[in-house]
N, C-alpha and C positions, 0 to 999 in steps of 0.2 A: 598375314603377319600383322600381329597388332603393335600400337604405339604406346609408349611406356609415357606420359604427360604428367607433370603435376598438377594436383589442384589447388586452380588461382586463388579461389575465395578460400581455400584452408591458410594460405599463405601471407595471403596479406588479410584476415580478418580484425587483426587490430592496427588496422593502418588509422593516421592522424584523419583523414579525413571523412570516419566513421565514429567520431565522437558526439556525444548527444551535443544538439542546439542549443544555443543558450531561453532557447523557448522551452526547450522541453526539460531541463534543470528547474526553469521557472514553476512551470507543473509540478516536477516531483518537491521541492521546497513550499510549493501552496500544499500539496495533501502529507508532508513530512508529517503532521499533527496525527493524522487518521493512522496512515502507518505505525510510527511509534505507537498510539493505542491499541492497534490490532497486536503485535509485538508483544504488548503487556497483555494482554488476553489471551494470549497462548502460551504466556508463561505462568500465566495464575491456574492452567487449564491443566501445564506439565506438570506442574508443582503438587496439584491435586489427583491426578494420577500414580503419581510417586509412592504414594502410601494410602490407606484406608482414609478417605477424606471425614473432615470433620466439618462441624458450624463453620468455622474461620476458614476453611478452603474454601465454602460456598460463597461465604461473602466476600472473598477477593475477587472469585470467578463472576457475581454480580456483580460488584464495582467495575471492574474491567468490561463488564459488555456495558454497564452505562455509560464509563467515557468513550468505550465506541461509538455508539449510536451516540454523544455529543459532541465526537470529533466528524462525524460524519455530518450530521446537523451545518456543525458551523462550516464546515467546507464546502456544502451545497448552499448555503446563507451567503459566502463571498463569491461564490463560482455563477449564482441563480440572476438572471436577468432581473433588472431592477422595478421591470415592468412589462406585464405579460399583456399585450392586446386578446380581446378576446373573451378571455375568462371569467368567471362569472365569481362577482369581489362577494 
């Protein structure tokens, strides 16, 4: 005879004590810049999809991967140790 159980973790998966950290908020608000850019890069990407792309779709879809790669830049520039022992200046 088998037993008929709930399951625990379906149950309580949004219990109060499964909320992010306030460390880990801190994280997703330090890389908010890069997100929000990747975001705009996939929307200059749908956008150009949507129809036969022209000049001006390509150069949204370049604008958008440079501020990615400069939101990602400067989020490795405040996350990057200040000082690397070691390596060769």
């Amino acid at each position: 005879m088998s037993h008929i159980v709930t399951v625990q973790d379906a149950v309580t998966a949004f219990a109060p004590w499964m909320e992010p950290t306030d460390a880990e908020l801190d994280a997703i608000e330090l890389e908010m810049p890069a997100i929000l850019a990747d975001v705009e890069l996939v929307d200059a990407e749908i956008a150009a999809l949507e129809h036969n792309p022209v000049e001006l779709d390509a150069r949204r879809v370049r604008r958008a991967r440079r501020r990615v790669l400069a939101a990602r830049v400067a989020l490795l520039n405040r996350t990057a140790p200040t000082s690397m022992e070691g390596d060769a200046a």
